[in-house]
C-alpha positions as CSV (number, residue, x, y, z in Angstrom):
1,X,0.0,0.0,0.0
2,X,1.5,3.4,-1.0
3,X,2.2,5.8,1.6
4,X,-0.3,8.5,0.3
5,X,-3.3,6.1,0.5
6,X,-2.4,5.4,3.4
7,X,-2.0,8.7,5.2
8,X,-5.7,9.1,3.6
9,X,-6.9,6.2,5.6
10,X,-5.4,7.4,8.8
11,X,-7.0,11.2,8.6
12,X,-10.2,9.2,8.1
13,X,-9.7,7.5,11.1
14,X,-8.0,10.1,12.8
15,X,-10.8,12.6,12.4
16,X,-14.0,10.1,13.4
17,X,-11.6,9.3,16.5
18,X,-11.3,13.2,17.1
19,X,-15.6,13.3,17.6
20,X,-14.9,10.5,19.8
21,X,-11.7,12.4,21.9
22,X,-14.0,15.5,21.8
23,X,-17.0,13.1,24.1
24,X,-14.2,11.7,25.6
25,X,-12.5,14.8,26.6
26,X,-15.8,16.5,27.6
27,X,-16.6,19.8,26.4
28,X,-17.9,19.4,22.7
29,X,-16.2,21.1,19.7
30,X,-19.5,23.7,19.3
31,X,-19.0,24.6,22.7
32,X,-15.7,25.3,22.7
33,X,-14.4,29.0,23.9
34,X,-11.2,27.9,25.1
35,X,-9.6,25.4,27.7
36,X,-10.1,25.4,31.1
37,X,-8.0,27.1,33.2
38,X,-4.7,25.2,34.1
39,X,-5.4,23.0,31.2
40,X,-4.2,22.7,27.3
41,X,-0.8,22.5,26.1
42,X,2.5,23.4,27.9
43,X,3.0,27.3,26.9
44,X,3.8,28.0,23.3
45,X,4.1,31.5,22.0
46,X,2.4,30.8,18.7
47,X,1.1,33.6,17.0
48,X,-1.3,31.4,14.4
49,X,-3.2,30.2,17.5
50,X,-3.9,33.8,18.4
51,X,-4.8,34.4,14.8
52,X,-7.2,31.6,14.3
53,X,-8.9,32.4,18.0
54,X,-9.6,36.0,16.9
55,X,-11.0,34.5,13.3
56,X,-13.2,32.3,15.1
57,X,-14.2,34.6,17.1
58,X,-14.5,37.6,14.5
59,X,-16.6,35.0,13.2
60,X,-19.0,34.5,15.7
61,X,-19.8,38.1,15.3
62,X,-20.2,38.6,12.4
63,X,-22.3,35.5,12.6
64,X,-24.6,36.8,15.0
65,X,-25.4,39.7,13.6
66,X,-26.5,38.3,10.6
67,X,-28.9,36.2,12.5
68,X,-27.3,32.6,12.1
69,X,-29.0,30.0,14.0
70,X,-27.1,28.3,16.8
71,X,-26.9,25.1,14.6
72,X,-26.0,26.6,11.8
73,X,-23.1,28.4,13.3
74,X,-21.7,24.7,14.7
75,X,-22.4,22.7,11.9
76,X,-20.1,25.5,10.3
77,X,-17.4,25.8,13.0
78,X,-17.3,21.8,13.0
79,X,-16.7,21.7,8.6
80,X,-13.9,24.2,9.4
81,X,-12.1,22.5,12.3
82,X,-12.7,19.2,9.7
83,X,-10.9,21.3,7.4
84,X,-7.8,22.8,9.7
85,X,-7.5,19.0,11.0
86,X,-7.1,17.2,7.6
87,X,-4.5,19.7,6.4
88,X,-2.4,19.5,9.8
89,X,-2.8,15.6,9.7
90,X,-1.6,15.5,6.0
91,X,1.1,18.3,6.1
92,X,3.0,16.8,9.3
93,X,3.0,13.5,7.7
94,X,4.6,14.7,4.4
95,X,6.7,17.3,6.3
96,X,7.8,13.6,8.5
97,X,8.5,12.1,5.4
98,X,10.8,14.4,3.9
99,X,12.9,14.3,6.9
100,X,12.7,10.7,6.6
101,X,14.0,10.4,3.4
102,X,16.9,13.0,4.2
103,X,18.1,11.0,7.3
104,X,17.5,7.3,5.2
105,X,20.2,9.0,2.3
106,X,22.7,10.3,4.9
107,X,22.7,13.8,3.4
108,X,25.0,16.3,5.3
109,X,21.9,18.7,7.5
110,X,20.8,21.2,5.6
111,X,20.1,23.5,9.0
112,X,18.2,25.7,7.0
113,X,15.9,23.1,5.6
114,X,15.6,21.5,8.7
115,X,14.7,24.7,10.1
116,X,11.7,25.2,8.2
117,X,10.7,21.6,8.6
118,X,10.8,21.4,12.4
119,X,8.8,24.9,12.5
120,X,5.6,23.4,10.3
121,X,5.9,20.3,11.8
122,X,5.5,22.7,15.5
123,X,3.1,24.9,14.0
124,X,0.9,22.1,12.4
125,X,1.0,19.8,16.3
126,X,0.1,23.4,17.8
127,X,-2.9,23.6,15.9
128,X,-4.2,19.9,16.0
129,X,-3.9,20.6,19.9
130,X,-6.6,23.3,19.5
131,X,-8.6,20.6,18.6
132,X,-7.1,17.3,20.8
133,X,-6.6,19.4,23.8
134,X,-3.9,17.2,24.9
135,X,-2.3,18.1,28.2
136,X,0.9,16.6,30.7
137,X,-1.2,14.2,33.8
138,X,-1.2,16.0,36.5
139,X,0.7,13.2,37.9
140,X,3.2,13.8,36.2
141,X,6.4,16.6,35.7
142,X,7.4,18.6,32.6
143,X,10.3,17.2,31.5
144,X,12.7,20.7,30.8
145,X,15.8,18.7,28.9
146,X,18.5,21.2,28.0
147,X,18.9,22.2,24.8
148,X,20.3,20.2,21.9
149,X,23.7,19.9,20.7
150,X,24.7,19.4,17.5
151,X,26.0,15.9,17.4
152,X,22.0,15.3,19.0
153,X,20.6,16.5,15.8
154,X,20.3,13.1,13.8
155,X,19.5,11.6,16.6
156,X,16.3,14.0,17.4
157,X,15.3,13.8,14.0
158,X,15.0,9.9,14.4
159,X,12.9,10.5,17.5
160,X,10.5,12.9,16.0
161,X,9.6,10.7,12.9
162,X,9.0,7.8,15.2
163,X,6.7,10.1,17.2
164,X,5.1,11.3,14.9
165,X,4.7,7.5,13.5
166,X,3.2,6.6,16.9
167,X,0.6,9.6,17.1
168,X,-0.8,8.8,13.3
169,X,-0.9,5.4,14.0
170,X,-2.6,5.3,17.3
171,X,-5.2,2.3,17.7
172,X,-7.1,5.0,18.4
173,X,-7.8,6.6,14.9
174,X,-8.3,3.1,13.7
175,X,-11.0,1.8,16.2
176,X,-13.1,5.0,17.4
177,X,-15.5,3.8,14.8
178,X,-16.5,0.6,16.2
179,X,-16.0,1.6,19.9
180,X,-18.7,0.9,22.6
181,X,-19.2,1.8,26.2
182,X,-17.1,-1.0,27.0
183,X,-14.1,-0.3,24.7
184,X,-14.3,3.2,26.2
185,X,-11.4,3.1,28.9
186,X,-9.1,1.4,26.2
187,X,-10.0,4.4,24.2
188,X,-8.9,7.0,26.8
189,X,-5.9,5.0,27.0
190,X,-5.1,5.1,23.7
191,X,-6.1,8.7,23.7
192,X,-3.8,9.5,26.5
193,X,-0.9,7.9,24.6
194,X,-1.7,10.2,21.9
195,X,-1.9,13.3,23.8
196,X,1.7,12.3,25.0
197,X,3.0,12.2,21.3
198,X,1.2,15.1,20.4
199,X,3.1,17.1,22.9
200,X,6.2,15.5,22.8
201,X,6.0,16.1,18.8
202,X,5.6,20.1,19.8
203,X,8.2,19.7,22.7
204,X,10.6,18.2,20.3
205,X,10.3,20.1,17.1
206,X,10.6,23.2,18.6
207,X,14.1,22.1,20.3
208,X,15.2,20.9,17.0
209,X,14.0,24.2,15.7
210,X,15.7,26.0,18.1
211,X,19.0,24.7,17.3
212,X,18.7,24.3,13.5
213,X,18.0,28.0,14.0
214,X,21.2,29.3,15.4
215,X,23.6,26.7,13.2
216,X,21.9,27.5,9.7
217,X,23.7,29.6,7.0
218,X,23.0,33.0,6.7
219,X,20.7,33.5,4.1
């Protein structure tokens, strides 16, 4: 099976188990304003967030004023969050696989190249996590590594492919579908292994990032 189909497959199944993380999670995606506070995603200074919160809620206005019904408005903020999800999920998966196929031909780092990689690959995890809502268990410590060094790159970009492997290939995506009320804690396990990807996918990128950053050729 090519690798295209099946990155096709997986969004399918990755965005019937997003309804399901979304009841599992609790706060529907129509009812959505925001996270709670002290939840959501470890702090990340990303300015598309900001954007796409202010379109939404732009949005919203303009919306209202025109006299949109309530259903109306969801059944339009759920086809675009279908839309934002199947672009991330497709983009960090070819973005994965071009780093891939660098690292497979043992080509010299092109720092500049990977710079621009590791900031979609951020920027795309930042904005399925609008979405997921994955956070750290409370149980449980940020992990604040120090930063990279360059002999670590390789090594880094082996990690993120694999995590990124891990999250699009949760058994999550591929059995939300046929779930019950008794499948339902091995769904929130599965979802909590995802979450932990997700994050670790935005943890990592941005410390590849980071470092790419200060080593790449001036332009």
């Amino acid at each position: 099976m090519g690798r295209e189909e099946t990155s096709y497959k997986n969004f399918v199944r990755f965005f019937v188990g997003a309804v399901l993380w979304l009841c599992v999670a609790g706060p529907t995606l129509a009812q959505q304003t925001g996270p709670p506070p002290g939840a959501g995603p470890p702090a990340n200074n990303n300015p598309n967030i900001d954007a796409r919160q202010r379109q939404v809620d732009e949005s919203r206005l303009r919306s209202a004023e025109m006299g949109v019904s309530e259903d109306e408005l969801n059944q339009k903020r759920l086809q675009a969050a279908i839309v934002n999800m199947k672009e991330n999920f497709t983009r960090i998966q070819v973005v994965r696989n071009d780093i891939a196929r660098n690292l497979v031909a043992h080509k010299p780092l092109n720092y500049n190249q990977v710079s621009e990689q590791t900031a979609e690959v951020n920027k795309r995890a930042s904005s399925l996590n609008v979405y997921m809502r994955a956070r750290v268990p409370e149980d449980k410590e940020q992990n604040n590594s120090s930063d990279l060094k360059s002999e670590e790159m390789i090594d880094a970009l082996v990690n993120l492919c694999k995590l990124i492997d891990s999250f699009t290939e949760n058994p999550a995506f591929k059995n939300a579908a046929t779930v019950d009320a008794k499948e339902m804690a091995k769904a929130k396990e599965d979802k909590a292994k995802a979450d932990g990807d997700l994050l670790a996918i935005m943890k990592v990128s941005e410390s590849i990032h980071k470092k790419s950053d200060s080593l790449k050729a001036p332009k």
